[in-house]
N, C-alpha and C positions, 0 to 999 in steps of 0.2 A: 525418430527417437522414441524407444518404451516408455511407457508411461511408466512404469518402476524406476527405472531410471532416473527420467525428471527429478521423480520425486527423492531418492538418492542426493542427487547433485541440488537442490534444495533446502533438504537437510543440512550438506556438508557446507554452503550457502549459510545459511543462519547461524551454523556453529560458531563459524569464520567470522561473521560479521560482530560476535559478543565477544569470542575470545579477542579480536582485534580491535574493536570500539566501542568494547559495554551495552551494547543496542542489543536487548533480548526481545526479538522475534519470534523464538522458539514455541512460544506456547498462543500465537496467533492463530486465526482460520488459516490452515492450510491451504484451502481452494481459493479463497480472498488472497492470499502474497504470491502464490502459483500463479494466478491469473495479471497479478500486479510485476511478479517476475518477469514473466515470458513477453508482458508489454516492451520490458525496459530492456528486453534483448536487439529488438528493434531500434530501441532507441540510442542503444549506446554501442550497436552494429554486433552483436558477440552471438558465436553460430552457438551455444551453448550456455547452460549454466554455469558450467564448471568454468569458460572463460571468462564469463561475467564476476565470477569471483573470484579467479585470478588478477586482474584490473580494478575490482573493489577494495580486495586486501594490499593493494600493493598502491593503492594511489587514492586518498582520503578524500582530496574532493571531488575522486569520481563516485565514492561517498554517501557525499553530501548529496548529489545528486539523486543517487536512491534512492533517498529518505523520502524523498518528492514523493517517488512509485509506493515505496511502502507504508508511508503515513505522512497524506499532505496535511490535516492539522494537527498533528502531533509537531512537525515542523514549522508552521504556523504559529503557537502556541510557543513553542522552541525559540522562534526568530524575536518574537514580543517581546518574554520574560526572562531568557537567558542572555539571547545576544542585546537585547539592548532595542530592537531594530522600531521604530515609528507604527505605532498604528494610526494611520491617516482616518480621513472619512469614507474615503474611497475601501480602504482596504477592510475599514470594517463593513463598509454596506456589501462590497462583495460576500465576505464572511455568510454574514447572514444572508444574505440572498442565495446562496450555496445550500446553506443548513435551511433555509425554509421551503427550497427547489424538493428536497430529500426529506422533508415531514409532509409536501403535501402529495411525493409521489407514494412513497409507504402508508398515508391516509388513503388514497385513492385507489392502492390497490388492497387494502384489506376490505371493503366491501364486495370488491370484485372476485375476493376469493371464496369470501361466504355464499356468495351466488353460485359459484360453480360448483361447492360443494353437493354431494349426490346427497338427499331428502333420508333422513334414518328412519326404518318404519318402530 
């Protein structure tokens, strides 16, 4: 499949998903929800975008399930203070051990990239 394409059937994707759930995606990384889309093709078996959002728009908590792919703590955050759901000990240490896995890999490689950078004369 073109890559215009995709990108097409991704658009018409997120359109779908505000007009029929209020969830604006729209103005997200592009390559960030692309990369997060094409995962949840595999997961939810759909040879396509376009049928991934045929089965999104037509069945909510296949959904709910996306939300996972396109913002697992926006959903996190969602399950806490909307739905009600238990923040354990557990669930918070995961949390943060998630979020400090991802400050010490973004700390780790910003020196590594000042290194590679070429010397300006």
């Amino acid at each position: 499949m073109s890559e215009r394409l995709q990108d097409i059937e991704l658009r018409l994707l997120l359109e779908g998903i505000f007009l029929r759930y209020s969830h604006d995606f729209r103005n997200y990384s592009k390559a960030s929800l692309k990369r997060r889309v094409l995962q949840a093709l595999t997961r939810f078996d759909c040879p396509s975008i376009s049928a991934l959002q045929e089965r999104v728009l037509r069945d909510p908590a296949l959904f709910a399930e996306l939300l996972q792919f396109l913002a697992p703590s926006i959903q996190f955050a969602l399950a806490i203070t909307v739905f009600g759901e238990a923040l354990t000990p557990i669930r918070l240490a995961c949390f943060a051990l998630i979020w400090a896995g991802l400050v010490v890999y973004v700390a780790g490689a910003m020196p590594g990239r000042r290194a590679a950078a070429p010397e300006q004369p």
